[in-house]
FIFI-948240 format. One record per residue (C-alpha): residue number from 1; residue in one letter; z, x, y. Coordinates in pm, 1 decimal, padded with zeros to 6 digits, m for minus. Each point is the difference from the previous one (the first is absolute). Layout:
BEGIN
num | residuo | c3 | c1 | c2
NUM | A | Z | X | Y .
...
***
This chain:
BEGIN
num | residuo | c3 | c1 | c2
1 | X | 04202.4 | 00943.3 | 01317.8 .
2 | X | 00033.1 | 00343.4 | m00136.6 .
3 | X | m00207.8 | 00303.0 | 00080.1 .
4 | X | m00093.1 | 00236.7 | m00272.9 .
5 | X | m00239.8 | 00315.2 | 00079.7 .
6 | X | m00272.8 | 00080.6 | m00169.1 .
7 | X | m00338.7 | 00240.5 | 00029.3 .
8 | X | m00327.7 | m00147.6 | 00067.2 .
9 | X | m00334.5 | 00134.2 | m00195.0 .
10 | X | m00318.7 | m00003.5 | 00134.2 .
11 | X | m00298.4 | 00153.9 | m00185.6 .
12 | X | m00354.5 | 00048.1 | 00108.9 .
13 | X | m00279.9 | m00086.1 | m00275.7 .
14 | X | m00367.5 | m00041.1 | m00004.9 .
15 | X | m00137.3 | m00249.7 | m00239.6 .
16 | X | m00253.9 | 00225.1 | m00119.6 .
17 | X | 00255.6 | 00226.6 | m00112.0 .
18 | X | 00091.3 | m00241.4 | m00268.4 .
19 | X | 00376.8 | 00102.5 | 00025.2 .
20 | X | 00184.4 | m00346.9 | 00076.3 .
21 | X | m00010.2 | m00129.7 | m00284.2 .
22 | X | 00146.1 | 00279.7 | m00186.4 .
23 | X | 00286.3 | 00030.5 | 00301.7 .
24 | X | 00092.3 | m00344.1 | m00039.8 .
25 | X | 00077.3 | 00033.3 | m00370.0 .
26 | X | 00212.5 | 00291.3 | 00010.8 .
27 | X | 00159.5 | m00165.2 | 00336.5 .
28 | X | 00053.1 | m00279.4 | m00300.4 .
29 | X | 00190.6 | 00223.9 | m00194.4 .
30 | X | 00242.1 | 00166.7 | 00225.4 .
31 | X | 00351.4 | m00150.1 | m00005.6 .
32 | X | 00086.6 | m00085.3 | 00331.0 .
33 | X | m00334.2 | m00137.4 | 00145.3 .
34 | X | 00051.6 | m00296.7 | 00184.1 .
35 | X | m00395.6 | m00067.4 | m00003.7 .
36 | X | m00306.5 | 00101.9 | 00209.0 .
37 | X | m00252.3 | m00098.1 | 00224.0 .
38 | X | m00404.4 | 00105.0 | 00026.0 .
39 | X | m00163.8 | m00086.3 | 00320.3 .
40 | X | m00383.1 | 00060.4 | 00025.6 .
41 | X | m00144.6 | 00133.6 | 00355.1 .
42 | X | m00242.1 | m00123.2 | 00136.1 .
43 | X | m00143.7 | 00332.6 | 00078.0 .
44 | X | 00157.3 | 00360.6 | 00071.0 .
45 | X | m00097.5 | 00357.5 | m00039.6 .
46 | X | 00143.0 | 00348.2 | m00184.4 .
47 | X | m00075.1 | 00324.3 | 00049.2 .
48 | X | m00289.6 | 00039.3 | m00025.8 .
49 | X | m00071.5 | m00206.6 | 00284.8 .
50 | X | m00249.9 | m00275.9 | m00196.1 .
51 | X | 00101.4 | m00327.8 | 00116.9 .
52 | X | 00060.8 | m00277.4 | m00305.5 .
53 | X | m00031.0 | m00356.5 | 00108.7 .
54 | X | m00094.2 | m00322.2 | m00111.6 .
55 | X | m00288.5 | m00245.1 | 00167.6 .
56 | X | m00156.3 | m00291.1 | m00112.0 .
57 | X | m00313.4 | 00170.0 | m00078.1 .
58 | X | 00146.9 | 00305.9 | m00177.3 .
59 | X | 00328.0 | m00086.2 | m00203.0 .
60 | X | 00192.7 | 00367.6 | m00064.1 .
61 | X | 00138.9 | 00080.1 | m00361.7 .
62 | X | 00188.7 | 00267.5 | 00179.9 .
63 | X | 00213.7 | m00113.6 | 00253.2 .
64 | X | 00343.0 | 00097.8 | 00122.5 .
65 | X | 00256.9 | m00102.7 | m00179.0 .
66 | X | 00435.3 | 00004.3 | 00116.9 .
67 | X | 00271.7 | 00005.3 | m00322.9 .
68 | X | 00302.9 | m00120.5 | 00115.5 .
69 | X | 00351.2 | 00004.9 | m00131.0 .
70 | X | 00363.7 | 00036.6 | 00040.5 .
71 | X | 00281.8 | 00064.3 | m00165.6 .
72 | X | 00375.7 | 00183.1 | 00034.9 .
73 | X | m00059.7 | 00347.9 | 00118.7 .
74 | X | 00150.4 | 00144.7 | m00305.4 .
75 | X | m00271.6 | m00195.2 | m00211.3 .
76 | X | m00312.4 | 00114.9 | 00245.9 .
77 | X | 00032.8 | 00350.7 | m00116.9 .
78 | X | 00046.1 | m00093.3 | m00358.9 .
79 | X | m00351.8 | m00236.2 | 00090.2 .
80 | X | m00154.4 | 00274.1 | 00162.4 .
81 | X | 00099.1 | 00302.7 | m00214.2 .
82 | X | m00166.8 | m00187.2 | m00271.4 .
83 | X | m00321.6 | m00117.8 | 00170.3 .
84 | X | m00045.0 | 00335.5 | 00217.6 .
85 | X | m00238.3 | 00130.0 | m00243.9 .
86 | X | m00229.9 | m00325.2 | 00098.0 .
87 | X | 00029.9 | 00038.0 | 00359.3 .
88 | X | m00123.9 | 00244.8 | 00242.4 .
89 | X | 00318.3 | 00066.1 | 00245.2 .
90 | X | m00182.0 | m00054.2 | 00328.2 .
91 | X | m00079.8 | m00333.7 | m00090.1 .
92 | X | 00374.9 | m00149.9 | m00100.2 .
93 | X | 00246.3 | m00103.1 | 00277.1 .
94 | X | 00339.4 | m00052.6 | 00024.5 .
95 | X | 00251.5 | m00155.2 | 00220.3 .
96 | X | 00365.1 | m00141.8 | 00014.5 .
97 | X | 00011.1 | m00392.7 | 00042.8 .
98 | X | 00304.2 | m00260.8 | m00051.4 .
99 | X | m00039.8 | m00279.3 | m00240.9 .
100 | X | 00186.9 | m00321.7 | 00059.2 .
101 | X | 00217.0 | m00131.5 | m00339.5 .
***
């Protein structure tokens, strides 16, 4: 088994922003993406402090959403310089990981 680094993406969404899909096509595009994953919360909370979560009685359009990805770290910036002008900054993080091939 071989090690091989790489750099983790994680980006923070709100459904009601209406930005995933649009992410996950130009993700698409990018040589060197090795694929993505959504996950939905459950419930969660920005800045402005208003809590988004889902119930049985009150299903929320606009939950929390995570975008995940990785790649070689080379690639990330190449993934990133190109989708930066989607993003807000304070809401993508990155971190070093090893990927088993």
């Amino acid at each position: 088994m071989n090690l091989i680094r790489v750099k983790v993406v994680r980006i923070y969404l709100s459904e009601g922003e209406g930005r995933l899909n649009h992410l996950l096509t130009e993700l698409k595009k990018i040589p060197g993406s090795r694929g993505a994953t959504v996950y939905r919360g459950i419930a969660g909370f920005g800045p402005s402090g208003l809590t988004h979560d889902a119930s049985i009685m009150d299903l929320s359009l606009d939950l929390p959403l995570v975008l995940e990805f990785f790649a070689e770290p080379e690639k990330i910036e190449l993934i990133l310089d190109r989708l930066k002008k989607d993003l807000q900054a304070e809401h993508v993080l990155t971190w070093t990981a090893e990927m088993m091939v």
